[in-house]
C-alpha positions as CSV (number, residue, x, y, z in Angstrom):
1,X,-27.0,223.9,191.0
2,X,-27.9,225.0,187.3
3,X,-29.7,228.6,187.4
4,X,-32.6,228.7,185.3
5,X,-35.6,231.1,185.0
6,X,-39.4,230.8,183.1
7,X,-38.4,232.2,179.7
8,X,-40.2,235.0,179.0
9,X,-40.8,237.3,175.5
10,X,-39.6,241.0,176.8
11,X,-38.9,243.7,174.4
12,X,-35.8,242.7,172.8
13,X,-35.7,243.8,169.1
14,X,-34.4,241.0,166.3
15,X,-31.3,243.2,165.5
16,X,-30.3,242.8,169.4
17,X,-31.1,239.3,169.4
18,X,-29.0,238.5,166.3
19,X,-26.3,240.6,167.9
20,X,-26.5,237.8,171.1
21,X,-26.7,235.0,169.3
22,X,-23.2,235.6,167.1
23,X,-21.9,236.8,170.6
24,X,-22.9,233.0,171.8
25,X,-21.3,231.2,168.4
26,X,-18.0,233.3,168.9
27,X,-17.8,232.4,172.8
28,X,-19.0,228.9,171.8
29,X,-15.7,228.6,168.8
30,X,-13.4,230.1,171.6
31,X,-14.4,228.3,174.6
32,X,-16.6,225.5,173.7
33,X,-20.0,224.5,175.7
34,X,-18.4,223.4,179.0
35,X,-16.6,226.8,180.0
36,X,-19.4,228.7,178.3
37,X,-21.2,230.7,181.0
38,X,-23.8,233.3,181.1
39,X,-21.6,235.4,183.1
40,X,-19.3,235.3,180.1
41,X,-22.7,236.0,177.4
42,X,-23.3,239.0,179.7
43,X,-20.3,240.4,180.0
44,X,-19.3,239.9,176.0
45,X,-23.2,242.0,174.9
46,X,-23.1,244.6,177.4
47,X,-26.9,242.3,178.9
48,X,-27.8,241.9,182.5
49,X,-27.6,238.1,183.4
50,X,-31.2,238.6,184.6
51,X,-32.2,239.5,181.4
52,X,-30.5,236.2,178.9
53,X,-32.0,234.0,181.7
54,X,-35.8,235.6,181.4
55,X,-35.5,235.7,177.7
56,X,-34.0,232.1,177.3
57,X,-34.5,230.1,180.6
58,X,-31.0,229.3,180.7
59,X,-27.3,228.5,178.6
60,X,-28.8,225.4,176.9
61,X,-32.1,227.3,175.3
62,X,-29.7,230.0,174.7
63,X,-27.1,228.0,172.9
64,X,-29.5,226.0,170.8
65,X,-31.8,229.3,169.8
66,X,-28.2,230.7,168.5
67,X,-27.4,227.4,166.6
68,X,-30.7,227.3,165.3
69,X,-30.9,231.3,164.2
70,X,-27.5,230.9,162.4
71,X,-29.0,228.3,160.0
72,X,-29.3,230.3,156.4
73,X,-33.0,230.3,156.1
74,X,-35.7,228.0,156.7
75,X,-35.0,224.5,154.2
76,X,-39.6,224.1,153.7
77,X,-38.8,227.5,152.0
78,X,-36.9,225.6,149.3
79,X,-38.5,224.6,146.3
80,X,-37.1,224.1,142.7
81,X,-39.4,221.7,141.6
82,X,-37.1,218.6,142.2
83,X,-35.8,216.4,144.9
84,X,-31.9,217.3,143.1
85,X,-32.8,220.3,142.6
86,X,-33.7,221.3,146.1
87,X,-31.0,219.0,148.2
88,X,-28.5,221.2,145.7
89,X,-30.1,224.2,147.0
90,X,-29.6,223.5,150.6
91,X,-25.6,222.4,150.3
92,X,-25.4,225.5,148.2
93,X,-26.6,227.7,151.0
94,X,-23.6,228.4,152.6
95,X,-19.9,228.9,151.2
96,X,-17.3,226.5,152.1
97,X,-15.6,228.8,154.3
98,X,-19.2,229.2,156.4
99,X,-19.6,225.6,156.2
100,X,-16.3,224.6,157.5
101,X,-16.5,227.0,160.3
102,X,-19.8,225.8,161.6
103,X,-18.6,222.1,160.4
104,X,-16.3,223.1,163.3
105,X,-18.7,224.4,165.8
106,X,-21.3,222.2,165.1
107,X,-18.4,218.9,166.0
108,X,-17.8,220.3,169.4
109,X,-21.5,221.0,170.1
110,X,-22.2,217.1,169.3
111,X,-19.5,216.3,172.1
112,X,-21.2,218.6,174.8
113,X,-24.2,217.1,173.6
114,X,-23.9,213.3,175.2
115,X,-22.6,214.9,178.4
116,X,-26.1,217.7,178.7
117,X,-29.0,216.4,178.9
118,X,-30.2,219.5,179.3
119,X,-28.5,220.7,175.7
120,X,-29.5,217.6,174.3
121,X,-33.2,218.3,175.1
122,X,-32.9,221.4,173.6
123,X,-31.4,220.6,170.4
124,X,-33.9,218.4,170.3
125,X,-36.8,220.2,170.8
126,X,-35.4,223.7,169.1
127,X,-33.1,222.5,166.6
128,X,-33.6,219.1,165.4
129,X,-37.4,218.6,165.4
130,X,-38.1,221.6,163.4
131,X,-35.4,220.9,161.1
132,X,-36.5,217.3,160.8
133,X,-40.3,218.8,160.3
134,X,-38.9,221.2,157.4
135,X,-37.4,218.5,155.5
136,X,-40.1,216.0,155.4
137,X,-42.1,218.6,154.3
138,X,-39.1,218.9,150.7
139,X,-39.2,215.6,150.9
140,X,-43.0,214.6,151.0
141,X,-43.2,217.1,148.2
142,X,-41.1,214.5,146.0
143,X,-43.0,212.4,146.6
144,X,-46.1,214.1,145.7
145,X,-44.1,214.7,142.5
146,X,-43.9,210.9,142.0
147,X,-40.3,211.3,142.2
148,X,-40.0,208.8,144.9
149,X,-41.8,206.0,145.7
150,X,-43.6,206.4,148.9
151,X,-42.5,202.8,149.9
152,X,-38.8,203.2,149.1
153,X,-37.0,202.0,151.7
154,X,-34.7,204.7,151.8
155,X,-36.6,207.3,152.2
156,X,-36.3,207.3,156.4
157,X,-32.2,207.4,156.1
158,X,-32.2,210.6,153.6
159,X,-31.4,212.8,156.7
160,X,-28.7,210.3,157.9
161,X,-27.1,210.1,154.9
162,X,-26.5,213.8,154.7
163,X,-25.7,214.1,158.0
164,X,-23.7,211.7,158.0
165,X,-21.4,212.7,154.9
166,X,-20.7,216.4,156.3
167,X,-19.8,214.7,159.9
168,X,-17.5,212.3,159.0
169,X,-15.8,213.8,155.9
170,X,-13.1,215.4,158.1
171,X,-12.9,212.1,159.8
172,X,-12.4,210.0,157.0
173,X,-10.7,212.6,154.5
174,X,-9.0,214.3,156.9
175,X,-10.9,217.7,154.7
176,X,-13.9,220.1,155.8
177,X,-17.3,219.6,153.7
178,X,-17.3,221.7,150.9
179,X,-20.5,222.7,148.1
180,X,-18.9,220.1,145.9
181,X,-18.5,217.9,147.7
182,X,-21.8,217.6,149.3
183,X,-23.4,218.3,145.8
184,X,-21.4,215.3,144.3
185,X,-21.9,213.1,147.1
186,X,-26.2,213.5,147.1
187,X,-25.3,212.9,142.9
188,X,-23.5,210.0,143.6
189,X,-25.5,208.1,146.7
190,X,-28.4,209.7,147.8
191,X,-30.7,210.1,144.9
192,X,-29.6,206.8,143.1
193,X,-30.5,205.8,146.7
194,X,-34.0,207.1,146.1
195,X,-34.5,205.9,142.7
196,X,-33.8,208.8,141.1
197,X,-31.8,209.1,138.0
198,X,-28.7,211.9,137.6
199,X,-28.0,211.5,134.5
């Protein structure tokens, strides 16, 4: 039977929090999801069980919160003033060598993910949704712009697109994502995708 407690805010300060939630990603990379256990959280930050289940409710929360704090900033905050512009700014966030380790993690994660329904439901509602929110907001502002129709057809797949390159370009090219690569790829099919000229 899966432990889990009310999460509750107690007086944990956001350089302690950080410090937990890189502790997670490491035992996530050496471990994965499955042998992951709060014991193991506890043990590796010096934290009472007690205390990671009444601040996150249990390891899914806690594993999705540390996933979603390692992201490099929030994407709404993004705006250069085009749709290129600001889908270069968020493949430029992170160096190839960040990028390839969390390409890593993130593969892994997506395995555990159709065997929890439990983590599932918490990427969902801490990771994806927001994410998802943030971006329709960059996009919506295109179209605002009048850089994209608002009845292009491919607006709804802009997400799966992107997604869809980083997952499957080890897959496919048998090479981690890089910035140029992703910067060429949304160059080359995204935005002609949208309508919008690159050059």
């Amino acid at each position: 039977m899966t432990e889990v407690a009310t999460p509750r805010r107690s007086r944990i300060t956001p350089e302690r929090e950080a410090e937990l939630y890189a502790a997670v990603l490491d035992l996530l990379r050496e471990v994965g999801y499955d042998a992951l256990t709060m014991d193991a959280v506890a043990a590796r930050t010096r934290s009472s069980k007690a205390t990671l289940y009444r601040q996150w409710g249990g390891k899914p929360e806690l594993v999705a919160k540390a996933v979603r704090h390692n992201k490099p900033g929030n994407i709404a905050d993004v705006d250069t003033g085009t749709l290129r512009g600001d889908l270069h700014a968020l493949a430029s966030r992170e160096d190839d060598c960040a990028m390839q380790q969390n390409a890593a993690l993130m593969r892994g994660l997506f395995m555990a993910v159709h065997a929890n329904p439990d983590l599932l439901q918490a990427f969902r509602e801490l990771l994806i949704e927001p994410e998802m929110e943030e971006f329709h907001r960059v996009v919506r502002k295109a179209v605002d712009r009048g850089e994209i129709r608002a009845d292009c057809p491919a607006l709804e797949y802009i997400v799966h697109m992107l997604v869809g390159a980083f997952a499957t370009r080890t897959l496919i090219d048998d090479q981690p994502p890089t910035q140029a690569f992703l910067l060429s790829y949304i160059d080359a099919v995204v935005l002609p995708a949208l309508g919008i000229p690159t050059g």
